[in-house]
C-alpha positions in Angstrom: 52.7 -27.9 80.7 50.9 -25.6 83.0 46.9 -26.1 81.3 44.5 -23.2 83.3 42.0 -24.6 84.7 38.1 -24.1 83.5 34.8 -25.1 85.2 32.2 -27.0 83.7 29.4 -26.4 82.6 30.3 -22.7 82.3 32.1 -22.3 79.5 31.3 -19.5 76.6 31.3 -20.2 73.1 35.5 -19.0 72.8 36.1 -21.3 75.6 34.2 -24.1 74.3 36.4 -23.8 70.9 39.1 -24.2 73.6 38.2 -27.4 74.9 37.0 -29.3 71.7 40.8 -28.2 70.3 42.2 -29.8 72.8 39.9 -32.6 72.6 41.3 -33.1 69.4 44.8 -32.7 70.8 44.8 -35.6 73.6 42.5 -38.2 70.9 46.0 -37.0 68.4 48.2 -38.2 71.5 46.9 -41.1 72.1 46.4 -42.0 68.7 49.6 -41.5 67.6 50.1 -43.9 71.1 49.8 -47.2 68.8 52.3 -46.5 66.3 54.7 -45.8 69.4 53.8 -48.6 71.2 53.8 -51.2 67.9 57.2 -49.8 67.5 58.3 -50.3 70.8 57.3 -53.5 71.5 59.5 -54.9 69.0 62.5 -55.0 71.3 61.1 -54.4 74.7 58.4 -56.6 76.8 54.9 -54.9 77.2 55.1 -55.0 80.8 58.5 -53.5 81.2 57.5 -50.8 78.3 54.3 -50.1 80.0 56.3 -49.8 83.1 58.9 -47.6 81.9 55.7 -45.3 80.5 54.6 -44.4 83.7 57.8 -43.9 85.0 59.1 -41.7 82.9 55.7 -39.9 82.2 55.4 -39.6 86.0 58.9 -38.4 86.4 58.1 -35.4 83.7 55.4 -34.5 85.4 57.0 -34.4 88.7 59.9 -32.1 87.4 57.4 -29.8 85.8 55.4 -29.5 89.2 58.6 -28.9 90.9 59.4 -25.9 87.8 56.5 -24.6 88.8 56.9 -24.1 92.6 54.1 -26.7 93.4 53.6 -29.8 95.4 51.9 -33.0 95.5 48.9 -33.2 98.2 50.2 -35.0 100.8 47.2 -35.9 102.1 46.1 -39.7 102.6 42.9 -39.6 101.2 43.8 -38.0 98.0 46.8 -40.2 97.2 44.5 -43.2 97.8 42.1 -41.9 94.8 45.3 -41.1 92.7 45.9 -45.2 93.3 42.4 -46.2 92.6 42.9 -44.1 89.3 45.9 -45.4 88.5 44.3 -49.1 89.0 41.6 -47.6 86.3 43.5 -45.6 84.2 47.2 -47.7 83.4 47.4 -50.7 85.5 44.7 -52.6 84.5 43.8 -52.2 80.7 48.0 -51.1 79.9 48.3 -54.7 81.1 44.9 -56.4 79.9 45.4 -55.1 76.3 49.0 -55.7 76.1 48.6 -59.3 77.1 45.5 -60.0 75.0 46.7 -58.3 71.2 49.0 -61.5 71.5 46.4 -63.0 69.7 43.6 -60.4 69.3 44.1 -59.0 65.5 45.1 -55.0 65.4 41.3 -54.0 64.2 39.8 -56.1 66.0 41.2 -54.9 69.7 41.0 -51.5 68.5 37.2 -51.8 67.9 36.5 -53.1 71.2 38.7 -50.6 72.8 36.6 -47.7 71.1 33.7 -48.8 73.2 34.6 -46.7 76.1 32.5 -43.6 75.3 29.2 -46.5 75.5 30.5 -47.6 78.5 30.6 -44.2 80.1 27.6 -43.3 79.1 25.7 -46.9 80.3 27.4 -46.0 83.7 26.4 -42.5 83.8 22.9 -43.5 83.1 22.2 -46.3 84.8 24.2 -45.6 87.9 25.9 -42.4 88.6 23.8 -39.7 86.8 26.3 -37.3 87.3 25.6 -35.7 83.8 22.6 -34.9 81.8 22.1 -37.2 78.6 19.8 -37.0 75.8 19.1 -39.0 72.5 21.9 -36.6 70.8 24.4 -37.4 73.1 22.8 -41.1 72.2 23.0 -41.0 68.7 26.8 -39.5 68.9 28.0 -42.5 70.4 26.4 -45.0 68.3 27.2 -43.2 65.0 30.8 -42.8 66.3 31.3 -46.2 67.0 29.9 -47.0 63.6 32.5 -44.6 62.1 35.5 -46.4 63.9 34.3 -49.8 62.3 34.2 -48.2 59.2 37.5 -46.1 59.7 39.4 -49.6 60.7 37.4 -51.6 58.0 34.2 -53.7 58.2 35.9 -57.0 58.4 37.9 -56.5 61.5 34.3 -57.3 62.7 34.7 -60.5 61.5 37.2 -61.1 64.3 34.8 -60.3 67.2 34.0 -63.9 68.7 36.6 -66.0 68.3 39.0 -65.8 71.3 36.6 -64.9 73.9 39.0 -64.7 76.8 41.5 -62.6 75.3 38.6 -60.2 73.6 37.1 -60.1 77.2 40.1 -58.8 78.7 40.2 -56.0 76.2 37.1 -55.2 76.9 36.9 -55.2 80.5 40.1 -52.9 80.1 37.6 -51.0 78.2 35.2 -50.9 80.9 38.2 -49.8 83.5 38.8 -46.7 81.1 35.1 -45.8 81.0 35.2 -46.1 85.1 38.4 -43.8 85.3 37.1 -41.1 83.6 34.0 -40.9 85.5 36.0 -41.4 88.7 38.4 -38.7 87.6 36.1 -36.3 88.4 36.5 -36.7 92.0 39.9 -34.7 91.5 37.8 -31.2 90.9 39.5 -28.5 92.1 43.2 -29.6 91.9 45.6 -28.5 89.0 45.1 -31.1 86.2 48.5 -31.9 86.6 47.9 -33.2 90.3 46.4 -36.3 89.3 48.2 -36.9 86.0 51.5 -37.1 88.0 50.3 -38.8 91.5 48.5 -41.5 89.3 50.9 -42.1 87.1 53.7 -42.6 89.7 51.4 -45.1 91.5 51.3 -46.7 88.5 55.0 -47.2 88.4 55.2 -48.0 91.8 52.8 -51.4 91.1 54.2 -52.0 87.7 57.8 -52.1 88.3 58.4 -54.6 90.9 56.3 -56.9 88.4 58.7 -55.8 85.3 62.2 -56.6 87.4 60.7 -59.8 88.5 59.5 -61.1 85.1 61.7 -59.6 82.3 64.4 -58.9 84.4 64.9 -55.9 82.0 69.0 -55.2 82.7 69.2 -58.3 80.5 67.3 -56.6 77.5 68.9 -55.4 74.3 66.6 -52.7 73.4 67.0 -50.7 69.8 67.5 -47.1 69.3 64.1 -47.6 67.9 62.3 -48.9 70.4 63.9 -46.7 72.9 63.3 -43.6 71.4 59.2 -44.8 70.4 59.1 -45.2 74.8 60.3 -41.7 75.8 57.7 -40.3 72.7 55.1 -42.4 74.1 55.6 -41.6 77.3 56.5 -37.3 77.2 53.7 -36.5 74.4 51.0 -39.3 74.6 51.5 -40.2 78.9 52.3 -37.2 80.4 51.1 -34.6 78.4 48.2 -36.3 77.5 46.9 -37.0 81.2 46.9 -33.7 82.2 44.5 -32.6 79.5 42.5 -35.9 79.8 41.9 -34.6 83.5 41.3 -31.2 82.5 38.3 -31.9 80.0 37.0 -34.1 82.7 36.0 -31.1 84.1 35.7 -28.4 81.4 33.4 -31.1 79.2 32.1 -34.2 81.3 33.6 -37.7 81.9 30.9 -39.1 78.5 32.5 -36.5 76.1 35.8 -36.8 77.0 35.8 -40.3 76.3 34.5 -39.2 72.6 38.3 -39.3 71.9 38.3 -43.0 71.8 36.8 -42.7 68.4 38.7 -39.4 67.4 41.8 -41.3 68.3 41.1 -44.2 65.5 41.3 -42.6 62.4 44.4 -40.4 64.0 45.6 -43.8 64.6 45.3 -45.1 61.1 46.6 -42.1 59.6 49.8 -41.8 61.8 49.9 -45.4 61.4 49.9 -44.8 57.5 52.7 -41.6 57.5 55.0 -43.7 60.0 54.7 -47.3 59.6 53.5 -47.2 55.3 50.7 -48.5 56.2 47.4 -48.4 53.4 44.3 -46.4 54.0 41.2 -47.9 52.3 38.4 -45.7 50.8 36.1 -46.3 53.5 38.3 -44.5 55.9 36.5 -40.8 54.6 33.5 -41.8 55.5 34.7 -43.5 59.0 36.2 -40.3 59.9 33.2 -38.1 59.0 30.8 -40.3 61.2 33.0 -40.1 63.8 33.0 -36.6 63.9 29.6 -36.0 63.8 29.3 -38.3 66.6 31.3 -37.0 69.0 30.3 -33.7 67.8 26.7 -34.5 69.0 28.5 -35.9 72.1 30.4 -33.0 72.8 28.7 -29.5 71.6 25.8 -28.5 73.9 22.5 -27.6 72.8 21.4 -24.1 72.2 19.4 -23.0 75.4 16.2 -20.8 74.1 15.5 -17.7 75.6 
């Protein structure tokens, strides 16, 4: 799991093939995330399952840093950014959106939650303007959110409205993931696997008291099943996937990096479609071709003239 590090802005056209691959890698993670977690969820509580997550993803990446010969910072400052980011990045929307698909419908939820990338880029503009943005980078996200309502299907629209208070929490978990990768970039300059682990282990740390309180999980009667969708979820698409989500941080921005939100959706559907049966309509082509092109436009930078 050791990822070299690469600096943005900088990168050739080799190293820029690089990045966008593993782009495509961590939006594959963390699209394959729903199948795991639908499966999961079946026997165990969301809280204690999103507890367990970082735990265990924290607890791989701590054993790979210690393969390695490294260390965590042990410096006060640093872990207290590791905490804000786990606030951002896990603890917040893991338990927002867990508590609201109770009665938010699948499409719907995963529509709102594909709204991070215009989030990012509403923050970025209007208040940190820590990266340059242009009416491509514009027209990406809109035509890529427009490709993730097509990709899940135009009526899951039809579901936007109707339980305000759960929707709200989905998206303000939303606007938490937009904050995390912008405030992920204060961790420039340490291994990407610094702040995968630190945060994710914070995480644990404020999720499991809550877990042993309120599902008192020794009384559980988890399946293989469910079991076995928890240590996939939280190996491939928790600790594998947070140390390349804090690599392209770096390497491609905090905006395109959360372009995987809609790269992540038609993953989704089709992992969703080889594991759980599920149909694919024929809109889904088209959905996944707009998406591309948008975060495409999001991602690739412009040809400088000589």
């Amino acid at each position: 799991m050791t990822i070299p590090s690469a600096s943005a802005g900088s990168a050739s056209r080799p190293d820029l093939c690089v990045e966008l691959a593993l782009l495509l890698a961590l939006a594959t993670l963390w699209g394959a995330s729903y199948s795991f977690i639908r499966i999961g969820v079946e026997t165990i509580p969301p809280l204690t399952f999103i507890a367990g997550r970082t735990l265990i993803a924290g607890t791989v990446l701590l054993a790979v840093i210690h393969w390695r010969g490294l260390s965590l910072p042990r410096e006060r400052a640093v872990w207290s950014r590791f905490l804000v980011q786990a606030c951002l990045n896990s603890v917040l929307p893991f338990t927002l959106i867990a508590w609201a698909e109770r009665t938010v419908e699948a499409g719907t939820a995963a529509i709102l939650n594909a709204t991070t990338p215009i989030f990012a880029f509403l923050i970025t503009l209007l208040l940190t303007r820590h990266e340059a943005l242009c009416l491509r980078k514009t027209v990406g996200v809109l035509v890529g959110l427009g490709g993730t309502i097509l990709v899940i299907g135009v009526g899951a629209v039809d579901g936007i409205g109707r339980d305000l208070l759960a929707q709200g929490a989905i998206v303000f978990a939303t606007l938490c993931y937009a904050g995390a990768a912008i405030f992920g970039r204060v961790f420039k300059g340490l291994d990407p696997i610094m702040p995968a682990a630190g945060s994710l282990m914070c995480g644990a740390v404020l999720l499991l008291p809550v877990s042993l309180a309120v599902d008192r999980p020794w009384t559980l009667m988890p399946s293989w099943e469910s079991l076995l969708a928890l240590v996939s979820l939280s190996v491939f698409s928790t600790a594998l996937a947070f140390v390349l989500y804090f690599r392209l941080v770096h390497t491609l921005g905090a905006v395109p990096t959360t372009g995987q939100a809609y790269l992540r959706v038609p993953i989704g559907v089709g992992v969703g479609a080889l594991m759980l049966g599920e149909t694919l309509e024929p809109t889904i082509l088209a959905g996944c071709a707009l998406v591309v092109f948008g975060v495409a436009a999001m991602t690739i930078p412009a040809r400088r003239r000589s």
